[in-house]
N, C-alpha and C positions, 0 to 999 in steps of 0.2 A: 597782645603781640606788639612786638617795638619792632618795627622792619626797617632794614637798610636794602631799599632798590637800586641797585647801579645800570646805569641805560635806561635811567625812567624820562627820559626827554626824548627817547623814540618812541616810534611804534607800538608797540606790543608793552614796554617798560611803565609808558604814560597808562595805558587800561590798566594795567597792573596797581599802579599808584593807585588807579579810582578803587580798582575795583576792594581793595585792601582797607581803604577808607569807608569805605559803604558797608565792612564788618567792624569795622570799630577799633583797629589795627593805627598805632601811630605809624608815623611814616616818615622816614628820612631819605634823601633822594641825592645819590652822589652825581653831582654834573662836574663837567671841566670848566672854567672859567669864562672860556669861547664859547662852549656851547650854544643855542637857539635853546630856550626853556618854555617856548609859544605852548608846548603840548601840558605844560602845568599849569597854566593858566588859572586863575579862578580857583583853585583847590589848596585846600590846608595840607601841605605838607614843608618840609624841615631840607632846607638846601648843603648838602656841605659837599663845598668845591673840592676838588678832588682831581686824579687820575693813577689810572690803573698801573704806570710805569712809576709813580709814586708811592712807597711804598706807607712811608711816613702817614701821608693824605688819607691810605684808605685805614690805618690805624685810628685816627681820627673820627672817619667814619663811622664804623661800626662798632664804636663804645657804646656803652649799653643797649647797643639792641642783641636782640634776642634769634632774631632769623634773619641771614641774607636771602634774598634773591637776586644772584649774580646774571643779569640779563645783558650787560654791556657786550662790547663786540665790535669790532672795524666790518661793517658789512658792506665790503665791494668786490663785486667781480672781476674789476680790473683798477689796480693799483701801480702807479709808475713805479714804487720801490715796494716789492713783496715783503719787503723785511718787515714795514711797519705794522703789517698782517699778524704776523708771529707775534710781534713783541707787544701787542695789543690782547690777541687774544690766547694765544700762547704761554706766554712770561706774564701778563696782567692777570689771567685767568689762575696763574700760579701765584701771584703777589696777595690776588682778593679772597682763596680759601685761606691761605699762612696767616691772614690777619684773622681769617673768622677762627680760624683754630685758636692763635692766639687769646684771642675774643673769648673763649668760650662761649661761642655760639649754641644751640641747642638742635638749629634744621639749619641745612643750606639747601637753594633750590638752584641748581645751575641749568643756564637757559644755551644747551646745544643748538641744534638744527637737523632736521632728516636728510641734509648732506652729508651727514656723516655717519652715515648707516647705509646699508648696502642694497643694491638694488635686484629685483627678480631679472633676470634674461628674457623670460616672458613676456615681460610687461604686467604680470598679475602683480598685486598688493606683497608688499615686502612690510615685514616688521621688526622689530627691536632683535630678533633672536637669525634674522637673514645676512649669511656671513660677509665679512667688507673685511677688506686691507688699508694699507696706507697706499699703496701702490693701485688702487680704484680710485683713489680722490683725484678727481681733475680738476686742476685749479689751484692757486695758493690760498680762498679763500676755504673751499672746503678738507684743503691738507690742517689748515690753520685750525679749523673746528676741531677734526678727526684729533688734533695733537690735544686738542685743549682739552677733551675730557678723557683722553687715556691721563692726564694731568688729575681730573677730578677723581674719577679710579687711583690714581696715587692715595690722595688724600683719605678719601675710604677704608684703604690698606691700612692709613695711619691714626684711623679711629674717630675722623671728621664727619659726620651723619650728614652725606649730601647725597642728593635725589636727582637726578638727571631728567631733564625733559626736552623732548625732540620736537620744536612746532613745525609745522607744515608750513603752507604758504596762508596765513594770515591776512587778512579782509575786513574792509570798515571803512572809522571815519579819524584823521587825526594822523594820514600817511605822509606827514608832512615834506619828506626830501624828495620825493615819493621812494617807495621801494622799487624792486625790478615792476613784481607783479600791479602796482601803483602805476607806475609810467605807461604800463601796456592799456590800463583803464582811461587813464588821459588822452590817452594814443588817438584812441575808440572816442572816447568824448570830441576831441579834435579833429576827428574822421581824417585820420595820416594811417591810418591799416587797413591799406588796399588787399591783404591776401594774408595767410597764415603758413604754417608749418605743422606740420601732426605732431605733436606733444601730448603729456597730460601733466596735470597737477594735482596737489590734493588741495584741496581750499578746507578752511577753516575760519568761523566769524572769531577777529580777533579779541571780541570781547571773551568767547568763550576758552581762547589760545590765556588770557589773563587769569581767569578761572580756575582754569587747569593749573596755573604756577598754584594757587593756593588751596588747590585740594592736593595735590603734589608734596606741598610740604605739609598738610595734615595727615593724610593718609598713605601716604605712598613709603616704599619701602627702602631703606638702604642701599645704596650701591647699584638701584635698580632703574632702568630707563624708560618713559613712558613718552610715545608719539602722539601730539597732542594735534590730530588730524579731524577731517570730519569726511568730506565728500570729493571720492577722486571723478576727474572730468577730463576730457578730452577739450586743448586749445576750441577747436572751435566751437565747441557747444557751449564753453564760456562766453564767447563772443557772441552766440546766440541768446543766451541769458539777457547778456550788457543788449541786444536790439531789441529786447523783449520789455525791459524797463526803461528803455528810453526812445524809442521808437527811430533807432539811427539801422542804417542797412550792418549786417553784419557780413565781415568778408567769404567771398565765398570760392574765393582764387588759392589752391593751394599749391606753395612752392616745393618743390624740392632741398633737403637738408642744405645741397652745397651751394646752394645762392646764399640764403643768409650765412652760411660759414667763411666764404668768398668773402662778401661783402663787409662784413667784422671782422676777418685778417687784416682787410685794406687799410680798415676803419681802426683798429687799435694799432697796425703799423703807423702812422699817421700819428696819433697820441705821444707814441712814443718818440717823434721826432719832433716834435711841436709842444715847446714845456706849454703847458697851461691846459691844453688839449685834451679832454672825454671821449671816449669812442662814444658812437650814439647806439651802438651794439656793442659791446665787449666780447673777443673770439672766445670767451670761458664758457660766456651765457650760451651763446652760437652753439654750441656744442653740446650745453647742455641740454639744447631742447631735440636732439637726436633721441634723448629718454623718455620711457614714459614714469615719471616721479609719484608713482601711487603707493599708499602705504594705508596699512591695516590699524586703525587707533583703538580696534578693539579691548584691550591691555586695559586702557586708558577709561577706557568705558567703566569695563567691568569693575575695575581694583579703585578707580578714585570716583568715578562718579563722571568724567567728561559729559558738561551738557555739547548738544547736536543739532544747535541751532539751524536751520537752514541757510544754505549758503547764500539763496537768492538774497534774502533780508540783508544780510552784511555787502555783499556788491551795491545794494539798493540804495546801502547809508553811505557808501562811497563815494558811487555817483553823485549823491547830493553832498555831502563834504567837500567834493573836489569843485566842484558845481559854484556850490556857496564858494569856497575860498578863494578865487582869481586864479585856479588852473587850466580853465576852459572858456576857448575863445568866443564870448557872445556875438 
């Protein structure tokens, strides 16, 4: 296999690279020219500079290879101009299957999100076949997912063999900007989370969220979507995990929804009149944690094979990741 990764300088993209290499798979790794490539460190793979709004660049790209995995993405919660959302993952998400078509590609693996699939009203496990609109995406980043794979369903239609994968929330070591669920571990490392909010999440060890992309494009089907989940939990029983490998208190102060919803209107009111400015909450996230985000990876199980690491283990390498790399105050 000749792979072309794009977004392999994040998160989930970097395991991906490893993990591709460790079968014996070349590997070509589209970064932007800016980008931070700290997560490639050390690993034999093939760089070509690139961007998604580029359409030329990802022509370039994906000459002779054989399979993409399109894992790229603008992943923020809160972006001062929403447009650059769309035209990232929306239009880019459109630019990098028309090359792989072009390409005669053989597999594409496109790296969605379980924001963009629908949620139970219960709170029980929602799965790939649980109905969603555009009009249930809250947010420009989860409209922007939702758009990008009725996008890769185009392509499908048009005879491009691309496999859709939905990861969960992803866990490990190598979370370098951090992600949302990253920052919350720092948080906890840093002892700044005096109190929580009832949520849930599904967690998933990102090594095996890597995994998944490659038994996905082995086995997995056409035009079909698989949630590459492992273990749903309730906020704070996460947090009890994180006291349990590290011996820090876990909070036990629980808020009500509209304090942190309050508090991240203020907080990205604020951003927005302040160029340069981060909320330290985004009112998207705020909201989102009114959900409980559990979801069924059964699919995933059964039809590719998803190994089902325990989750403790990937939080465990986190904390020592984060630990080792200067994001926790000694």
């Amino acid at each position: 296999m000749k792979a072309l990764v794009t977004g392999a300088t994040g998160f989930v993209g970097s395991e991906l690279a490893r993990a591709l290499l460790a079968r014996g798979a070349s590997v070509r790794c589209l970064s932007r020219a800016t980008s931070r490539r700290d997560n490639l460190d050390g690993i034999d793979v093939e760089i070509a500079v690139g961007d998604l709004t580029d359409r030329a660049s990802l022509d370039r790209a994906i000459a002779g290879c054989d399979t993409l995995f399109h894992c790229a993405a603008d992943y923020r919660l809160y972006a001062r101009d929403a447009r650059e959302l769309y035209a990232s993952n929306v239009d880019g998400t459109d630019n990098m299957l028309a090359a792989a078509a072009e390409a005669g590609v053989s597999r594409v693996v496109y790296t969605s999100t379980v924001g963009a699939l629908g949620l139970c009203s219960d709170g029980s496990s929602a799965d790939e076949n649980t109905p969603v609109a555009l009009e249930n995406m809250l947010g420009h980043y989860k409209r922007s997912k939702f758009l990008a794979e009725r996008k890769a369903d185009e392509w499908v239609e048009r005879g491009l063999p691309v496999v859709i994968v939905n990861p969960s929330t992803p866990v490990g070591e190598r979370d370098i900007k951090p992600t949302d669920t990253g920052k919350m571990i720092v948080d906890f490392l840093n002892r700044r989370v005096p109190a929580y909010v009832e949520t849930g999440l599904n967690l998933i060890d990102v090594r095996d969220a890597a995994v998944g992309h490659i038994l996905a494009a082995e086995k997995g089907r056409v035009g079909e979507r698989y949630i590459l989940g492992n273990q749903n939990l309730k906020l704070r029983r996460i947090f009890e995990i994180l006291a349990e490998i590290t011996g820090l208190p876990a909070p036990t102060t629980r808020l009500p929804h509209w304090i942190p919803i309050t508090f991240a209107a203020f907080d990205t009111g604020l951003a927005r009149l302040i160029p340069g400015r981060q909320p330290r909450v985004s009112l998207e996230a705020a909201r989102l944690a009114r959900y409980m985000m559990f979801f069924d990876p059964q699919k995933a199980v059964r039809e590719l094979g998803l190994p089902q690491t325990p989750v403790e283990q990937a939080l465990r390498r986190a904390v020592e990741w984060f630990t080792a790399n200067g994001y926790v105050r000694m």
